[in-house]
N, C-alpha and C positions, 0 to 999 in steps of 0.2 A: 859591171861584172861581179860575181856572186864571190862573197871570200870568208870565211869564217872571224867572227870577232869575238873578243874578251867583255863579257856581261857581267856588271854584278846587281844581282837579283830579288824586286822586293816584293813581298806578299804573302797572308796569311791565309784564308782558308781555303775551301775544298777547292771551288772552281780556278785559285789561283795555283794551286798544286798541279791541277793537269795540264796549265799552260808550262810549268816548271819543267814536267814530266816530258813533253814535246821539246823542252828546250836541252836537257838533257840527251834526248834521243839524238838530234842533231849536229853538225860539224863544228856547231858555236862552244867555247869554251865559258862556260860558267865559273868564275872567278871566286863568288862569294854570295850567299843565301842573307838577306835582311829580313827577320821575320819578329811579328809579337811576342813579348815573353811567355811563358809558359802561363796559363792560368787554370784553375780549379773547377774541374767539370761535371756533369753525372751523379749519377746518386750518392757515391761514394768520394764526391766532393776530390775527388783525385786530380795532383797537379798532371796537367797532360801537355802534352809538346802539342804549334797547330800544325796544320798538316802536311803546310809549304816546309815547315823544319824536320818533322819524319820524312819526307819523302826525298829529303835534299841530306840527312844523315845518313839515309839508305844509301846514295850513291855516292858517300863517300865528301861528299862539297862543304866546305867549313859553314857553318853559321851562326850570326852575330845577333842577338837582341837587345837590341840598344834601348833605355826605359823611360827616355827623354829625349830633347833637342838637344841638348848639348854631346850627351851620349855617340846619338845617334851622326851626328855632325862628326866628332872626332871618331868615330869607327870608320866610317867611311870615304872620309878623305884621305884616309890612310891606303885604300886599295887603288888598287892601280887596273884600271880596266876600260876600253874603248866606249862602252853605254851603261847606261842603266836602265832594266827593264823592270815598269811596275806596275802590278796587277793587286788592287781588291789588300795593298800594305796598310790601309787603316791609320797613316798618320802623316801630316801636311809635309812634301819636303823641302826646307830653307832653299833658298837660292844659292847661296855657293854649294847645296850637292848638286844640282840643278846645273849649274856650271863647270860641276869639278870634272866631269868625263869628257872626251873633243866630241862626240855626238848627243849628249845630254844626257838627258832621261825621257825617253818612251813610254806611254801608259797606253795598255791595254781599258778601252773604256766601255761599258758594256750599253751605249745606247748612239743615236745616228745624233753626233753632235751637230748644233748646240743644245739639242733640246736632253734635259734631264740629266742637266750637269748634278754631279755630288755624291751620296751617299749611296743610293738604291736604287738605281736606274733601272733596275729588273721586275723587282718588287712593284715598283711605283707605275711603273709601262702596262704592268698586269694590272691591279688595282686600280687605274684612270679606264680601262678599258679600251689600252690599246689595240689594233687590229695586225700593226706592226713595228718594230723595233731595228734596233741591229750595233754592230761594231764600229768604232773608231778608233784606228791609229795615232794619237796622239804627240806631237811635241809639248812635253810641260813648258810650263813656265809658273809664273807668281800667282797667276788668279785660279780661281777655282775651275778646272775644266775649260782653260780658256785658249790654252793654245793650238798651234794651226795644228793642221791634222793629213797625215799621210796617206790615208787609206781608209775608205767603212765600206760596209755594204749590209743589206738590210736584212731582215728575219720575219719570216712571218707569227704573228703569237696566232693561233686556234683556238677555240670553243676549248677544248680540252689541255692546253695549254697550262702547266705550272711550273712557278717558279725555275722548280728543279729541271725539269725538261728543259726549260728555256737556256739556262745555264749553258749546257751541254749544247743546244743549237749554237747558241753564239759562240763556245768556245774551239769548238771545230772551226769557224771560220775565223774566228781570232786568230787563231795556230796559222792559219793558210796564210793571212795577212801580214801577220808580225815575220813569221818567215820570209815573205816579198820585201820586205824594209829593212830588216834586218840584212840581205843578202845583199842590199846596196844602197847601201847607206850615204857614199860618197859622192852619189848625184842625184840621190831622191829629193825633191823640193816639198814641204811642205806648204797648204795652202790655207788662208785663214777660216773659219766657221763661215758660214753665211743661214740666215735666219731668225726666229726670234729667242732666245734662251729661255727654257724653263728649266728647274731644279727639283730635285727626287731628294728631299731630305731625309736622314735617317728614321729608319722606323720604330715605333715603341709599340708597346702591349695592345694601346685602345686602335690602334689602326686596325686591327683586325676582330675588334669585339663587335658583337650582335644580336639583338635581342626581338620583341615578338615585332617592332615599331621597323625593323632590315625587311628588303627586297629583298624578292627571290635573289636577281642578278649581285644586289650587293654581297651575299652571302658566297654566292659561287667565287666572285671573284676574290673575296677574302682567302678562303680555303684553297683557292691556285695559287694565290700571292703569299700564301704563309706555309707554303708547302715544306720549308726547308725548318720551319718556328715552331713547326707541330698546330698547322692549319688556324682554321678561327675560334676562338673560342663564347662561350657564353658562360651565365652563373644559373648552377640548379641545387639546389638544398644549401645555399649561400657557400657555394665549391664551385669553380672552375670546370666547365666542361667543353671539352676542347672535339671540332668536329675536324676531320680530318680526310674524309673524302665524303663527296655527293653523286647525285644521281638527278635525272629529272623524276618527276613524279608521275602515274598514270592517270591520277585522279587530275591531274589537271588544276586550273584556279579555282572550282569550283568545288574544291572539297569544304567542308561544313563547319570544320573544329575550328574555333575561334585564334589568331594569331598567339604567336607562341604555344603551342599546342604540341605534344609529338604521338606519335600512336605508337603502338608495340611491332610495328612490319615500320618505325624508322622516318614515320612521313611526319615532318616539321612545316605545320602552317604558319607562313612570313604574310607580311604587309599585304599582298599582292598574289600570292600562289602559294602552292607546295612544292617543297623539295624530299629529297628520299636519305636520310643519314646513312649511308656505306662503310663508315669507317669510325671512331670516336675512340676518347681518351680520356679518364677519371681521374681524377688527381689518386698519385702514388701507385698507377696502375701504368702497366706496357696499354700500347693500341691495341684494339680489340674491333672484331666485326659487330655492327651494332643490336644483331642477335644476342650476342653471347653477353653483352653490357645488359639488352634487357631481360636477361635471365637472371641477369644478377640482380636486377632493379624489382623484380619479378612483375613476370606478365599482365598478374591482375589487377595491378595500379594503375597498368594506363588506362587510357591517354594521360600524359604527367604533363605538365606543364613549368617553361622554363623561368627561371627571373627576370624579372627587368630591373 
């Protein structure tokens, strides 16, 4: 039978804000917000709260940023609350908090476990070339991603598929799921993974670099997978040039300009074919249509060519 219970709440950015956002709408009492310390963002290097902490200030919910284990240990054990829900909190948690609640700790995980336990199960699903993904309801426990699991169900990625979009798919049905679990908790059974495990390790800068030697398809998927990172990037006049949406191309594989190549209408000759740049980014500059970049770059230089 469905009844309301006391959460206290862990997780730092966007996509774990709107599962907060849901959790806040609902009959569940949220106890206490655990989120990242503030840290220094933007151009103007301003300290900024993350999002799970504005959006849980808004309504009023105390929260705590503990800046260590031990911290983080004595904050917590101190609240008094039936679960712990945790979404995208960005830091491992000890077993006695793991313990400290009579239903545990719950983790919203964004891929069909076991496969792409860890860091970037979003990213990395997009990036391998997945076809499709999905949620799992999690009981923590001590290993990474390893405990049994109450509930998934799957997502399709598409052709057009990024990062950000994907988010937003799974987190709708995360909300649907964590609500089933949450609403009865007192005789939900969890059941252990079954499968082989793979892992989405955290991502850095070169996961998403590319240059004249990238497939067409490596690039695309780059630019879905980094959609949230400010797409893929390459180096042109030894700077940073960050591409940020694509297109297919009309010309086809058979356009003529040698690999790494770009022409003034945006068409990027790769390993294998062309792509169309729709959207790009200059160091120190906002996104810009890639018109408007080669007005700056001015028209009569191309076709320019990028670095390797």
């Amino acid at each position: 039978m469905s009844y309301p219970v006391k959460i206290v709440y862990f997780g730092t950015p966007n996509p774990a804000m709107e599962i907060l956002d849901a959790l806040i709408e609902s009959n569940h009492e949220i106890v206490a917000v655990i989120t990242q310390p503030d840290k220094r963002r933007g151009r103007g290097n301003k300290l900024l709260p993350t999002p799970v902490k504005k959006r849980a200030l808004d309504a009023g919910i105390t929260v705590y940023e503990p800046t260590n284990k031990v911290e983080l240990s004595d904050t917590v054990l101190k609240l008094k609350a039936d679960v712990g829900v945790v979404v995208a909190y960005g830091r491992i948690l000890p077993v006695n908090i793991l313990e400290h609640f009579k239903f545990g700790c719950i983790n919203v995980h964004y891929s069909l476990l076991p496969k792409y336990r860890g860091a970037a199960p979003v990213e990395r699903a997009i990036l391998e070339g997945e076809k499709l993904t999905g949620v799992s309801i999690m009981k923590m426990d001590e290993g990474l991603d390893t405990g049994e699991v109450f509930a998934s169900r799957q997502v399709d990625i598409g052709a057009k598929t990024n990062t950000e979009s994907l988010f937003k798919s799974l987190n709708s049905i995360g909300i649907d799921l964590l609500g089933l679990v949450l609403g009865d908790l007192d005789s939900q059974s969890p059941y252990p993974q079954v499968g082989e495990p793979s892992y989405a390790q955290k991502l850095g800068p070169d996961d998403f670099y590319f240059d004249s030697t990238s497939t067409t398809n490596e690039l695309d998927l780059k630019v879905r997978a980094g959609s949230l990172v400010k797409g893929a990037w390459t180096f042109f006049n030894n700077e940073r040039l960050r591409v940020l949406s694509i297109s297919v191309s009309k010309e086809g594989s058979n356009y003529s300009l040698e690999p790494g190549m770009i022409t003034k209408r945006g068409e990027i000759t790769l390993n294998d074919g062309v792509l169309v740049i729709e959207e790009i980014q200059a160091p120190g500059k906002a996104a810009m249509k890639f018109s408007a970049w080669a007005n700056g770059v001015g028209v009569d230089n191309f076709p320019i060519k990028i670095d390797n």
